[in-house]
C-alpha positions in Angstrom: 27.0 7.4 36.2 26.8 4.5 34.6 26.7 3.5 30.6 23.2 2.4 30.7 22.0 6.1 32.4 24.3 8.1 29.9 22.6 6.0 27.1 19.2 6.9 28.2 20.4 11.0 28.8 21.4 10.6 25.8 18.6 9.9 24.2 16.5 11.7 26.3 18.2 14.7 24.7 17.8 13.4 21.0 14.1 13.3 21.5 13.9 16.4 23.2 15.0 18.4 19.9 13.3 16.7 17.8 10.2 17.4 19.6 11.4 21.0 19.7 11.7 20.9 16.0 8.5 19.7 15.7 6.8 21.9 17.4 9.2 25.2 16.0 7.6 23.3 12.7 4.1 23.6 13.9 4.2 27.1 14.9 5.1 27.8 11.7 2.1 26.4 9.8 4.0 23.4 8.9 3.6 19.8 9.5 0.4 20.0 10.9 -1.7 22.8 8.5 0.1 22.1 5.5 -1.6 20.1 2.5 -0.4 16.7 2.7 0.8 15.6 -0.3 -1.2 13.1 -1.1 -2.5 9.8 0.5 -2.3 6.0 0.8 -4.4 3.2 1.1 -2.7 0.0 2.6 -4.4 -3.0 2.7 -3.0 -6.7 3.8 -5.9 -8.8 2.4 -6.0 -12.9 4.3 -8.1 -15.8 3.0 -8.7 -14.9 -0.5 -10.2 -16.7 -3.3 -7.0 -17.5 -5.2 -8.9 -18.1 -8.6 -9.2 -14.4 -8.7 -5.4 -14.1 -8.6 -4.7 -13.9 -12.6 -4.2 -11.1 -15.1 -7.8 -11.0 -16.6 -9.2 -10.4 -12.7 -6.6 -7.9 -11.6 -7.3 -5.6 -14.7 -10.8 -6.0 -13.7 -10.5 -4.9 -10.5 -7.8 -1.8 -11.9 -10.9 -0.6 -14.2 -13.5 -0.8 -11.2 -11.5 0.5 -8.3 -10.0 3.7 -10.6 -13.7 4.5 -11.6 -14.9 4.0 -7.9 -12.2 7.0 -6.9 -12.2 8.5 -10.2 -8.7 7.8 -10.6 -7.5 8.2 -14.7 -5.9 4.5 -15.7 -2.6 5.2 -17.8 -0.1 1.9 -18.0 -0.6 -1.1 -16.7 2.4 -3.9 -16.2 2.2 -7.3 -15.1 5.1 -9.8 -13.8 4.2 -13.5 -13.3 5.0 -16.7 -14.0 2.6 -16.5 -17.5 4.9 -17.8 -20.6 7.8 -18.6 -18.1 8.8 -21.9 -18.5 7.9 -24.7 -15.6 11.4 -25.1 -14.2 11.8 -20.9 -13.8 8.5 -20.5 -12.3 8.4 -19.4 -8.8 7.3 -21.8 -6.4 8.3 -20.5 -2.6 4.6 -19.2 -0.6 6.4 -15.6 -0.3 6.7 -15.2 -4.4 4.4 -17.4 -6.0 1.3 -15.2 -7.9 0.6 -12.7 -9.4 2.4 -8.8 -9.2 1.0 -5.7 -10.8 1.1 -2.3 -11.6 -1.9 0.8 -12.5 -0.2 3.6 -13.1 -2.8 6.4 -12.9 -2.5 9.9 -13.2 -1.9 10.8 -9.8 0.4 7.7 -9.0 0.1 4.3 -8.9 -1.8 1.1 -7.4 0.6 -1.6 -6.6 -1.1 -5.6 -6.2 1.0 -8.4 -4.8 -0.6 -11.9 -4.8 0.2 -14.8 -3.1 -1.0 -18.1 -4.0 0.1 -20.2 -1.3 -0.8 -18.3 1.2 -4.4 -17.2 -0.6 -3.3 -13.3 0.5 -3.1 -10.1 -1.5 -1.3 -6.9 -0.8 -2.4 -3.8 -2.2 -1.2 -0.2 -1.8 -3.2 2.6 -3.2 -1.1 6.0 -3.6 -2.4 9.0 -4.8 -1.9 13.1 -4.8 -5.6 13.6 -5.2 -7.6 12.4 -2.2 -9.6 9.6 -2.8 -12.3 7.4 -1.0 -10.7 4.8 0.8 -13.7 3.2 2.3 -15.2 2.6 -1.3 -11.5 1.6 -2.3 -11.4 -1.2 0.4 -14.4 -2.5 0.1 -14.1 -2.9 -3.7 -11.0 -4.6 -2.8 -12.2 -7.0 0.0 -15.1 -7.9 -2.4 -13.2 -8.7 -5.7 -10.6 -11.0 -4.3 -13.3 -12.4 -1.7 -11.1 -11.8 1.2 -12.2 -13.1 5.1 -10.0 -9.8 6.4 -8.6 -6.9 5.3 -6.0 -5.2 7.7 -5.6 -1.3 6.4 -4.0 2.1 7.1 -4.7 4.8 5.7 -2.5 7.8 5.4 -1.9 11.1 4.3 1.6 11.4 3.0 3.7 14.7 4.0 
C-alpha cells in the first residue's frame, strides 16, 4: 500500500466519525433542532461612494440599520486616521478608512472601510434574530454600493 492510499484511509476514517458524531448529535435533538444561538449578517460591499466613508455617515447608518431590526444602540467606537497626524496616517489600500464599532444589546455591528479600494465590510451579529434582507439593503443603499456579496448565518 502505498503512502498516498494510507493517507486517503486515513482520512476516509477521520470523516467517517465525525459524520457519526454528527449524526449521534442529531438523533439527540442537537445540532440540527437546537436554537441557534444567534445569527450573522455578512456583507462584502464593492464600488461604494467613498464620501460616505466618515464618522458622521457611519453613525447615521448605526442609528437607521439598529431601528430597521430593532436592535438597542449602546457604545459606539471609532478608529481612524481623524486627529492623527499626516505622517502616522495610514495610506496602504488594505487599511486606509474608516473602522467602527455598534455595540448593541444583543452584540455588535462591526464596519470596515476602505478608501482605496471604494469597499466596505460589514458584519452584523446578533442573539435575537433580525431581518437581514432589510439589514442589507439599508446597507447597500447608504454607502451606494454596485454589489453586495452576503451570507447569512445562524450561529450554533
Amino acid at each position: 500500500m502505498t503512502k498516498n492510499n494510507q493517507t486517503a484511509i486515513g482520512a476516509a476514517k477521520r470523516a467517517a466519525a465525525i459524520a457519526a458524531q454528527f449524526e449521534r448529535r442529531q438523533q439527540r435533538g442537537g445540532l440540527l433542532t437546537a436554537k441557534p444561538y444567534g445569527y450573522e449578517l455578512i456583507m462584502d460591499l464593492h464600488g461604494c461612494n467613498v464620501e460616505t466613508f466618515n464618522r458622521q455617515a457611519i453613525d447615521a447608518y448605526f442609528q437607521e440599520v439598529c431601528e430597521a431590526i430593532k436592535m438597542e444602540r449602546c457604545a459606539r467606537h471609532f478608529w481612524d486616521d481623524e486627529d492623527v497626524p499626516v505622517e502616522d496616517r495610514q495610506t496602504l489600500p488594505h487599511t486606509k478608512g474608516t473602522s467602527a464599532v455598534q455595540f448593541i444589546i444583543t452584540s455588535s455591528i462591526v464596519i470596515h472601510t476602505l478608501d482605496l479600494l471604494a469597499a466596505a465590510y460589514v458584519n452584523i451579529f446578533s442573539c435575537n434574530w433580525f431581518d437581514h434582507v432589510i439589514a442589507q439593503v439599508i446597507t447597500k443603499e447608504r454607502f451606494g454600493a454596485t454589489s453586495v456579496f452576503s451570507h447569512w448565518i445562524k450561529r450554533r
